[in-house]
TORVO-161647 format. One record per atom (N, C-alpha, C): residue in one letter; x, y, z. Coordinates in steps of 0.2 Angstrom, whole numbers, plus 5000, padded with zeros to 4 digits. Example, Ala and Ser with C-alpha at 12.3 -4.5 7.8 and 13.67 -1.06 7.14 Angstrom:
a506649725039;a506249785039;a506649845039;s506449895035;s506849955036;s506450005039;
***
This chain:
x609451474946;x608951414947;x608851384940;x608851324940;x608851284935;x608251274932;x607951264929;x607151254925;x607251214920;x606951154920;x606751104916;x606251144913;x606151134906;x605351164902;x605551124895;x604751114894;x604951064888;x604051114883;x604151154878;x603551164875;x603351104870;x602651094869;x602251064865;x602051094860;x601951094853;x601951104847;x601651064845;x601351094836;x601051054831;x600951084826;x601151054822;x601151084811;x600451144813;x599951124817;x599251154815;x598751134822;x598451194820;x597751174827;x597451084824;x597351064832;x596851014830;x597250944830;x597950944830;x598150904830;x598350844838;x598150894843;x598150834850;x598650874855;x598550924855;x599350974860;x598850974864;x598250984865;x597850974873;x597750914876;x597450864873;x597750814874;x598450764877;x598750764872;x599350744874;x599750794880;x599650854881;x599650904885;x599550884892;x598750884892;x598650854899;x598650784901;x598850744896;x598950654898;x599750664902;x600250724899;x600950704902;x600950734908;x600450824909;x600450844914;x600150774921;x599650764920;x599450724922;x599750644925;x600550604922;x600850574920;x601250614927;x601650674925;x602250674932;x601850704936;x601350734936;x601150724942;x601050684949;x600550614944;x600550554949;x601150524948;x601750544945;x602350494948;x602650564950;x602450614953;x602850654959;x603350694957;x603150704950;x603450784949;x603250844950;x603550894952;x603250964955;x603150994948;x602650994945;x602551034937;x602151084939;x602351134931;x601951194932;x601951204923;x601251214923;x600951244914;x600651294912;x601151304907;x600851374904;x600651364896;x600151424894;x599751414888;x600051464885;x600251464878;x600451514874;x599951524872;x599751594872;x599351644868;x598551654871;x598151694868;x597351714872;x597051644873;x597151614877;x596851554877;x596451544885;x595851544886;x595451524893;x595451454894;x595251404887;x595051344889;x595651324892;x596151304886;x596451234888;x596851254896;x597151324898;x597151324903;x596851274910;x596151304909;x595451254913;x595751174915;x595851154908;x596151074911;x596751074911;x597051104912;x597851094914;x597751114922;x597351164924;x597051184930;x596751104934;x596351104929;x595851014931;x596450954934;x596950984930;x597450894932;x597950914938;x598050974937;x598550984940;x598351014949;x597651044950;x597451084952;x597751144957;x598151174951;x598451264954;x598251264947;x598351344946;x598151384941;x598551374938;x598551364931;x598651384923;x599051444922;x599551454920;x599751524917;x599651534908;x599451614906;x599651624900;x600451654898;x600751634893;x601251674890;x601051714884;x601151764882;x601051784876;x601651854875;x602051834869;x602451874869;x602351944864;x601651934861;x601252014858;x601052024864;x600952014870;x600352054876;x600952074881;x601552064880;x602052074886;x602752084879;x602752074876;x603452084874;x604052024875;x604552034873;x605151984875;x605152004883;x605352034886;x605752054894;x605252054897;x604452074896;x604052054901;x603651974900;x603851924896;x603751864895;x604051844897;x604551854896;x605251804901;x605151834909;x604851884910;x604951914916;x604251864920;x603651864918;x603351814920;x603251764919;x603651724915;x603951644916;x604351644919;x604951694924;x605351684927;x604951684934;x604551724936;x603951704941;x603651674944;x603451614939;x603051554941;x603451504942;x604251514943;x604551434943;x604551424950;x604951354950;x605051354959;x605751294957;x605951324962;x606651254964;x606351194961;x606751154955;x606651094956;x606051074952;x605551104950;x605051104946;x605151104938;x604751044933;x604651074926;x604251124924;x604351154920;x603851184915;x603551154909;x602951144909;x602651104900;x602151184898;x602551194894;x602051244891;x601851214884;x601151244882;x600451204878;x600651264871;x600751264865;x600951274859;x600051324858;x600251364853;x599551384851;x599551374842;x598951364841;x598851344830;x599651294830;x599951314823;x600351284822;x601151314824;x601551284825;x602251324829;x602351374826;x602251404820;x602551464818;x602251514816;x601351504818;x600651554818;x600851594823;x601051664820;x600851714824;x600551784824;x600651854825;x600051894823;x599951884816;x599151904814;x598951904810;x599251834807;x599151754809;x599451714807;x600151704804;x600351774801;x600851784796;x601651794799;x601251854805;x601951874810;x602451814815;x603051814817;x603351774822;x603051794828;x602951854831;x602751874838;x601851854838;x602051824845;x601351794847;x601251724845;x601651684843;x601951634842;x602451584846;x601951494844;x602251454849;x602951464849;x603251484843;x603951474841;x604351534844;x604151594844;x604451644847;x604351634854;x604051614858;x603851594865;x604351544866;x604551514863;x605151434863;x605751504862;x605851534856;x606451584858;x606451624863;x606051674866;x606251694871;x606451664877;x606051614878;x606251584885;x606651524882;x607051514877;x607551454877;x607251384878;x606551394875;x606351294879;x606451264870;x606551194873;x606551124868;x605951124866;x605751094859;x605151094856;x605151024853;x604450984860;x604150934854;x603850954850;x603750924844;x603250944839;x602850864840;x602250904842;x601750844839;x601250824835;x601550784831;x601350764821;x600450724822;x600050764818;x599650704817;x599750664811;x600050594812;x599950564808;x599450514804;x598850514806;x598350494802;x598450484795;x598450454789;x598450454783;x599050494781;x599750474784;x600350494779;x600750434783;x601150424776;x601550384775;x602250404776;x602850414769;x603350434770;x603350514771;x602650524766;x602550624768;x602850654775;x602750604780;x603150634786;x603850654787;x604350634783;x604750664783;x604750714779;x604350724775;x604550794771;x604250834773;x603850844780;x603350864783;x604150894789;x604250854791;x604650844798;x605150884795;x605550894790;x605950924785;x605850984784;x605350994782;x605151084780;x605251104789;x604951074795;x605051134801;x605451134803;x606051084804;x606751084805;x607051124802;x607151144795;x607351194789;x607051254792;x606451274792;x606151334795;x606451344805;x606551304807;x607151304815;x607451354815;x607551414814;x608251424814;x608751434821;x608351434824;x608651424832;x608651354834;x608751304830;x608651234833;x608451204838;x607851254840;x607351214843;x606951154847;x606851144840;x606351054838;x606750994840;x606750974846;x607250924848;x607050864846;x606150854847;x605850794848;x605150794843;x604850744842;x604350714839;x603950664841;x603250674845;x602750614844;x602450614838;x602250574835;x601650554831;x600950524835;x600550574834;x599950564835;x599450524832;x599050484833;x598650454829;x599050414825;x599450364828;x599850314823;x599750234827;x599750214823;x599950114826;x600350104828;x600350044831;x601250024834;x601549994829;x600949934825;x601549914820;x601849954814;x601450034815;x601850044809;x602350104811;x602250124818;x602650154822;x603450114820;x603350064821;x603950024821;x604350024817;x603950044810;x604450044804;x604350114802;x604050154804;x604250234803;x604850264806;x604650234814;x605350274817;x606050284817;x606050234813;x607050214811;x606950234805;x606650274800;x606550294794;x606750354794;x606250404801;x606450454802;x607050484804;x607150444810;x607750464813;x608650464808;x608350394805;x608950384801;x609150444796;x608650484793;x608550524788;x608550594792;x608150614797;x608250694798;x608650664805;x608950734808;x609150774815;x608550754819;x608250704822;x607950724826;x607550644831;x607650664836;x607450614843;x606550584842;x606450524840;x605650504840;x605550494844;x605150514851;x605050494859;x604550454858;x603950434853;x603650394853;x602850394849;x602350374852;x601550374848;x601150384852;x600550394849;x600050394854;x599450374848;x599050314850;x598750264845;x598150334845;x597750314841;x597050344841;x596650324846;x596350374847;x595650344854;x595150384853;x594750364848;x594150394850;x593950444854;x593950374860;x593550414868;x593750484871;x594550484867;x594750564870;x594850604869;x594350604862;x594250674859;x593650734865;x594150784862;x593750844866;x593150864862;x592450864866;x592050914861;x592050984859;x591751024853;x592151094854;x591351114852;x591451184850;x590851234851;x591251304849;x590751364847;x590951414845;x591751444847;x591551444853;x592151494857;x592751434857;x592651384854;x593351314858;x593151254861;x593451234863;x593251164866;x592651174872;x592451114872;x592251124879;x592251134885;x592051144891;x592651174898;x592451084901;x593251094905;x593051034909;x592451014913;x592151084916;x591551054920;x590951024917;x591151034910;x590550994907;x590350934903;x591050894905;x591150834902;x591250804909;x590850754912;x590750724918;x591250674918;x591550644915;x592150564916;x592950614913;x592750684912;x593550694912;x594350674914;x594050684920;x594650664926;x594950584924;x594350534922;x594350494922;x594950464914;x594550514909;x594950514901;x595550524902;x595750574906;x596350614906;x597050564908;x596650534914;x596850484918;x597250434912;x596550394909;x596550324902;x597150364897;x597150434898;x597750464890;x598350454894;x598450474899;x599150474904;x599250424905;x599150364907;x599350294905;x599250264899;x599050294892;x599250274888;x599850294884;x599950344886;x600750394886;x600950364889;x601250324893;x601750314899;x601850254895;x601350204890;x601650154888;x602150154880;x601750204878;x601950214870;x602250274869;x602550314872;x603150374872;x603750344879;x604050374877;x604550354882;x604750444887;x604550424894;x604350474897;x605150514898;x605650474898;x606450464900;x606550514895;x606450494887;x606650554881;x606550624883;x605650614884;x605650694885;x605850734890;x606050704895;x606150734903;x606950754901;x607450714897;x607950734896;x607850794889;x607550794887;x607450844882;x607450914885;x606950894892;x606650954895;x607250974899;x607550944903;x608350954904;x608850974902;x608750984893;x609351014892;x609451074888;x608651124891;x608551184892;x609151234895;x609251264892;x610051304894;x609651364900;x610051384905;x610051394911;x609851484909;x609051514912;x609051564910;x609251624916;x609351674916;x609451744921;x608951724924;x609451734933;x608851714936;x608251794937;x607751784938;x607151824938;x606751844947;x606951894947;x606751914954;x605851954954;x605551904956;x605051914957;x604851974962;x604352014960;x603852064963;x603552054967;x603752054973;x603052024979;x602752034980;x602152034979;x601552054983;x601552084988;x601252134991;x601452184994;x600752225000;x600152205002;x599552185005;x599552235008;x599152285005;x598952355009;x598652355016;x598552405020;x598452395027;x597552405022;x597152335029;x596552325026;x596052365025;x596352435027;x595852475027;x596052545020;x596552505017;x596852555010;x596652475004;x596352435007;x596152385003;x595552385000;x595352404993;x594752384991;x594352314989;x593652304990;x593752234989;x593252244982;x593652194977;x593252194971;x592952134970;x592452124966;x591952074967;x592052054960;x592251974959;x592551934952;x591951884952;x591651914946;x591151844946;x591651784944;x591351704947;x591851674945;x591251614945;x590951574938;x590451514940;x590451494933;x589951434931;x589951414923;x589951464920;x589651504921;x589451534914;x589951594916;x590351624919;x590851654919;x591451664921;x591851634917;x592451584919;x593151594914;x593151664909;x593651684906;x593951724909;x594651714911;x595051764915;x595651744918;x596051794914;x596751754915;x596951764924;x597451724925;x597851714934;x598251794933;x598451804928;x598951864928;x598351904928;x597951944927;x597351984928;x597351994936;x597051934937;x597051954945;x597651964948;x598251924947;x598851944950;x598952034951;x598852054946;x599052134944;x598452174947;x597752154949;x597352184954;x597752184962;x597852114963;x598252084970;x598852154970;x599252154966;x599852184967;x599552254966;x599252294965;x598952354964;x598552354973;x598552304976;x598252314982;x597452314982;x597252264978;x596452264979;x596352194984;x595852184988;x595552124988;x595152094986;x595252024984;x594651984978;x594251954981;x593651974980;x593151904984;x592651874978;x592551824977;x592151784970;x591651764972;x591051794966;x590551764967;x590051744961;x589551724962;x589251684956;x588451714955;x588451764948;x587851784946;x587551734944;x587551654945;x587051604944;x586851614950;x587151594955;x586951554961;x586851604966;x587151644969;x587251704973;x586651744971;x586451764979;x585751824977;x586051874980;x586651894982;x586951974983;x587651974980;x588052034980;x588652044979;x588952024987;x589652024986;x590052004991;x590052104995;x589952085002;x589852135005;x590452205006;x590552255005;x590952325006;x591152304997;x590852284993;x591352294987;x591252344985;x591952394982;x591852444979;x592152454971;x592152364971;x592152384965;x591852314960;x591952294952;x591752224951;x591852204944;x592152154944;x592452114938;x592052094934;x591852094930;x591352024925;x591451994918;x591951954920;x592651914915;x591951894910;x592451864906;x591951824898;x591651764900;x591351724898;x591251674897;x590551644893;x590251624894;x589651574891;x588851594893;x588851664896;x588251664897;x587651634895;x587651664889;x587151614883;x587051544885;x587351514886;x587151444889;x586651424894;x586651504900;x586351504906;x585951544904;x585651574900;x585151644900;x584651644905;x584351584904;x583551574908;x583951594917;x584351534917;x584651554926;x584951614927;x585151644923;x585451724924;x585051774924;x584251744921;x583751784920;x583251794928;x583251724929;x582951724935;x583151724941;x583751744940;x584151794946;x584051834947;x583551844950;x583051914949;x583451954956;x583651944962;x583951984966;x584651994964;x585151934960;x585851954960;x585652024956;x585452014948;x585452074945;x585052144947;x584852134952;x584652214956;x585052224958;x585552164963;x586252194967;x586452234961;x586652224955;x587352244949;x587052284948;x586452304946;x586152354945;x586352414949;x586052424955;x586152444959;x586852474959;x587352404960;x587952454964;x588352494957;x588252474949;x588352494945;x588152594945;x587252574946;x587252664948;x587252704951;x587452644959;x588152694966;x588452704962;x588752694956;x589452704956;x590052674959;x589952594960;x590552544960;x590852534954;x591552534955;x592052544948;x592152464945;x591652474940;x591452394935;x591852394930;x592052344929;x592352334923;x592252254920;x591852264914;x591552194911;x591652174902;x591952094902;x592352084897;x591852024892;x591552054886;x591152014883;x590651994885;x590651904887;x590151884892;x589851914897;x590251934901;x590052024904;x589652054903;x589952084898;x589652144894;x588852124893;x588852044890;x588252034888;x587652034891;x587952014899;x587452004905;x587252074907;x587652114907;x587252214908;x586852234903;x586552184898;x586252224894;x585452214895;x584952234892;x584252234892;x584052154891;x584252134885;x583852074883;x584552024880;x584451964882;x585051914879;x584651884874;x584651874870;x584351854865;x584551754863;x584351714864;x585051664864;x584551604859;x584951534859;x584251484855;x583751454857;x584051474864;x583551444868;x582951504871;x582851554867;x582451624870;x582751664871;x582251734873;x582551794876;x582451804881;x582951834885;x583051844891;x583151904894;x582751954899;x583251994903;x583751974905;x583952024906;x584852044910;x584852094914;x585252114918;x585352164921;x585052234919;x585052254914;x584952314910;x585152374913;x585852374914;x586152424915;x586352464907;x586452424902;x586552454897;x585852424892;x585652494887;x584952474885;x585152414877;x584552384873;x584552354869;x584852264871;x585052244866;x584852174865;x585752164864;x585752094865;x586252074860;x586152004860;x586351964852;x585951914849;x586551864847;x586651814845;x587151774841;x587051784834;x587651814829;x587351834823;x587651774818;x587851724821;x587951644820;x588851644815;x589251704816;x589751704813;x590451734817;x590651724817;x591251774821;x591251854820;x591051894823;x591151964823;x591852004822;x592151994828;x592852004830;x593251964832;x593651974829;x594451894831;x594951924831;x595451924836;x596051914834;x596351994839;x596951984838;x597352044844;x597152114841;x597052164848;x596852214849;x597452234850;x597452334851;x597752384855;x597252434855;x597352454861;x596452494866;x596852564867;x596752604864;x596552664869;x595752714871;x596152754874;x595352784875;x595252874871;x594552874870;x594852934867;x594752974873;x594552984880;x594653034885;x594953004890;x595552994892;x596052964898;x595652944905;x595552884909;x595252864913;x595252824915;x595252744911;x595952694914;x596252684913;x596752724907;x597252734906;x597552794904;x598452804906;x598652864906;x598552894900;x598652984897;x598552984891;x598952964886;x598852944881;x599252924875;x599352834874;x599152824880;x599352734883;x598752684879;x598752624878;x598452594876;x598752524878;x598252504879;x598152414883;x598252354878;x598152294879;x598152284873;x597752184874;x597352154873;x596952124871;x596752094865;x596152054866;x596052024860;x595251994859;x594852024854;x594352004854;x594251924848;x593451904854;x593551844850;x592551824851;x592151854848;x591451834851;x590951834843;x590551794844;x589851784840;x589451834840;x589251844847;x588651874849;x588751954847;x588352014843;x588252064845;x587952104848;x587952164850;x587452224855;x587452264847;x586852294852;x586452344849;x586952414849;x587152404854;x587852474856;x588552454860;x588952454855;x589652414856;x589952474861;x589852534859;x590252594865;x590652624858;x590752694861;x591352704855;x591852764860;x591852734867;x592252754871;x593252754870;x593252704865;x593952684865;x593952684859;x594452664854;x594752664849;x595152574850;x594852534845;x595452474844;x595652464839;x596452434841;x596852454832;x597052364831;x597052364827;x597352274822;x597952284822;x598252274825;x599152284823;x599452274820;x599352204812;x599552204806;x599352224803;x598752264803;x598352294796;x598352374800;x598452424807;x598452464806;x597652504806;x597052454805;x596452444804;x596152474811;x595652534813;x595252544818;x594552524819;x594152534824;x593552524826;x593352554832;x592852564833;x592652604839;x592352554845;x592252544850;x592252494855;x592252524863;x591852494864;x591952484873;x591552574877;x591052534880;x590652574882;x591052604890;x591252684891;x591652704896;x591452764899;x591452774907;x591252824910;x592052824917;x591852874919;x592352894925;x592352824927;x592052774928;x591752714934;x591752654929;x591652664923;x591452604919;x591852584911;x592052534911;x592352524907;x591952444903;x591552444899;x591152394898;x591052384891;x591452324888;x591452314883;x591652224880;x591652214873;x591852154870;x592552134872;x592952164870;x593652164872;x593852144877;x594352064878;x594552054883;x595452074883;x595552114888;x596252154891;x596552084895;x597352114893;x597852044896;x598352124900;x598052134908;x598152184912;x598852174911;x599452114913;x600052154913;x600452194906;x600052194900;x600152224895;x600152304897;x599752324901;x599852384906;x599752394911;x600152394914;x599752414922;x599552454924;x599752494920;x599452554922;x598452544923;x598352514920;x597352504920;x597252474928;x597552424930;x597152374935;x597452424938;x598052464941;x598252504945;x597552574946;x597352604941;x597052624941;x596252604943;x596052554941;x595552514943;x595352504950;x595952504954;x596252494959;x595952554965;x596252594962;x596352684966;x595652694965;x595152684959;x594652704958;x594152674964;x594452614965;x593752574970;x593952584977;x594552594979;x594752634985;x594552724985;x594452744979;x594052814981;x593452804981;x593252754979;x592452744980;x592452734987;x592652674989;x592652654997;x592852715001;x593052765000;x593352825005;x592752855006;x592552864999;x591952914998;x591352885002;x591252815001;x590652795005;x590552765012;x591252745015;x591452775020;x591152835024;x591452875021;x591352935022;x590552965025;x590352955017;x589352935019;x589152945026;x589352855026;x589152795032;x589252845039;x589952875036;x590052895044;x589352975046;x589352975039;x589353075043;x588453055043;
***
């Protein structure tokens, strides 16, 4: 199978990879290209709008959370006959763990799967610096990569006499510019940008960036760039495989504003373990989805919603409730937050579910950042000795983090105690990127089909 893929890159966060990301997704889309994108590294948002433009899911790549052979194994997955790939670059090309390391990097992500590397420069206030800039990452290349260059935030007139400057002087393809505009800056906030459902004329900016790309880059450059991706092994996908419906457990994934972090491969590896997913919304919804036996409560922005989450006053007796049946819960940060006593936020405090006791507040800084390894200290969703592996990223703290598990920092070797866990419950800050082990969703899996056996069972006698 042939694969056109073409990665986006930038010296540094902040320079326009989501942006210019989703103007070009958006670009062969409406001229009738089958595209498909993927986001290097823990990332939820920019996913969302590549989701927005494209409307199929977003994939994550990360080659700390899968390794070389399981990253290329799930890039091999998502392609299809005939189809691009644009995959979204994370910080700057060659940020990887703990900043310093290559793995988990946009750059090692472009070696394992062999993709061409635009780099896209902001050039706001440099002049010739650009080549010395454009020089040092070529130098640093050593897989010769970096095929292509836009300059971001540059003029036409002076586009015209930077380009032949460049080209003449380093190894490298200028495909073009993308002026400044204002209007299409993304706003950001604690956790990252904003999500698209909350910017009303999105569709419409996205649109205005994609025909402004179409005049000032040459689309011909990149798509031949993205072409002359060297042909990789082809990759035999896992099928999914649909338990008879009554070896099916159905797990319940909240899925609304305010809870909306949660990778596609997450659910994938519940699917493949044999669960069925039904999605519901702890804003809107006044029950859980019916025979669940078990329930998901991914991360996201509670804090935003407190009041309405608060005065959901029947959803969170459902969660309550099937939390003390003993429905097999598993809840990630934002999650987490909503089973506590009291949310604390700037706009007031609030009940929560109050499955688990105390408060958790904004403590106005970053707590925890950056890639985990999880194990447990008493084996339960994971085999013994196994550890999952993750990444925390949150402001808000609780009153009681759990110290069910052990998380380890993987360039410093560094521990801390985390994630509150029972036979049924595994409820914590830490967001898990499931196929780093299957063995968890598999297990996640089994647990809510012996629930549903068990209560079954009940029902009948």
């Amino acid at each position: 199978m042939k694969r056109d893929r073409l990665l986006l890159a930038a010296p540094k966060s902040g320079s326009g990879k989501t942006t210019i990301t989703c103007a070009l997704l958006h670009w062969l889309k409406e001229n009738g290209y089958d595209v498909v994108s993927y986001k290097c590294g823990p990332d939820y948002i920019d996913p969302m709008f590549h989701k927005m433009v494209l409307g199929v899911p977003s994939r994550n790549l990360d080659t700390f959370f899968t390794g070389e052979a399981g990253t290329l194994q799930l890039f091999g997955q998502g392609q299809r006959d005939g189809s691009i790939s644009i995959l979204e670059g994370v910080m700057g090309l060659y940020d990887g763990l703990g900043g310093v390391g290559e793995e988990g990097s946009a750059y090692h992500l472009a070696k394992v799967t062999k993709t061409p590397i635009l780099l896209i420069v902001d050039s706001k206030g440099m002049g010739r610096s650009l080549l010395a800039l454009l020089s040092g990452f070529l130098q640093y290349d050593t897989d010769h990569l970096i095929k292509g260059v836009l300059l971001n935030r540059m003029s036409s007139t002076y586009y015209s006499t930077v380009k032949p400057l460049i080209e003449q002087e380093l190894p490298i393809k200028v495909v073009g510019y993308f002026p400044e505009q204002p209007s299409l800056r993304i706003g950001s906030r604690h956790l990252g940008l904003q999500m698209p459902g909350e910017l009303p004329h999105i569709r419409e900016t996205i649109g205005h960036a994609a025909a402004v790309l179409g005049k000032t880059v040459s689309i011909k450059a990149l798509l031949d760039i993205a072409r002359s991706a060297p042909q990789l092994p082809e990759i035999s996908a896992e099928p999914i495989r649909p338990a008879p419906p009554a070896e099916r457990p159905v797990i319940a994934v909240a899925r609304d504003e305010a809870f909306c972090f949660c990778y596609e491969e997450n659910l994938d590896a519940l699917r493949q373990a044999g669960a069925e997913l039904r999605f519901f919304s702890p804003l809107h919804d006044k029950a859980l989805p019916k025979q669940c036996s078990g329930l998901l409560l991914v991360g996201g922005y509670p804090e935003l919603y407190g009041k309405a989450l608060s005065e959901n006053i029947e959803m969170k007796k459902a969660i309550a409730q099937a939390v003390q049946d003993g429905v097999v819960t598993v809840a990630e940060c934002g999650g987490f937050l909503y089973l506590h006593s009291l949310l604390q936020t700037e706009g007031g405090t609030y009940p929560m579910v109050g499955v688990l006791p105390g408060k958790c507040w904004n403590t106005g800084k970053l707590v925890r950042f950056g890639y985990i390894e999880i194990s447990e200290r008493v084996p339960c969703f994971l085999p013994p000795g196994e550890r999952i592996r993750g990444h925390a990223f949150h402001y808000y703290d609780s009153e009681e983090n759990g110290d069910g598990c052990i998380a380890t920092k993987p360039t410093t070797g560094r521990t801390y105690p985390c994630i509150v866990t029972s036979e049924t419950c595994w409820l914590g800050f830490p967001h898990l990127y499931y196929p780093s082990n299957p063995a968890f969703p598999k297990r996640f899996v089994d647990k809510a089909r012996a629930y549903a056996h068990q209560k079954n069972g009940q029902d009948k006698s």
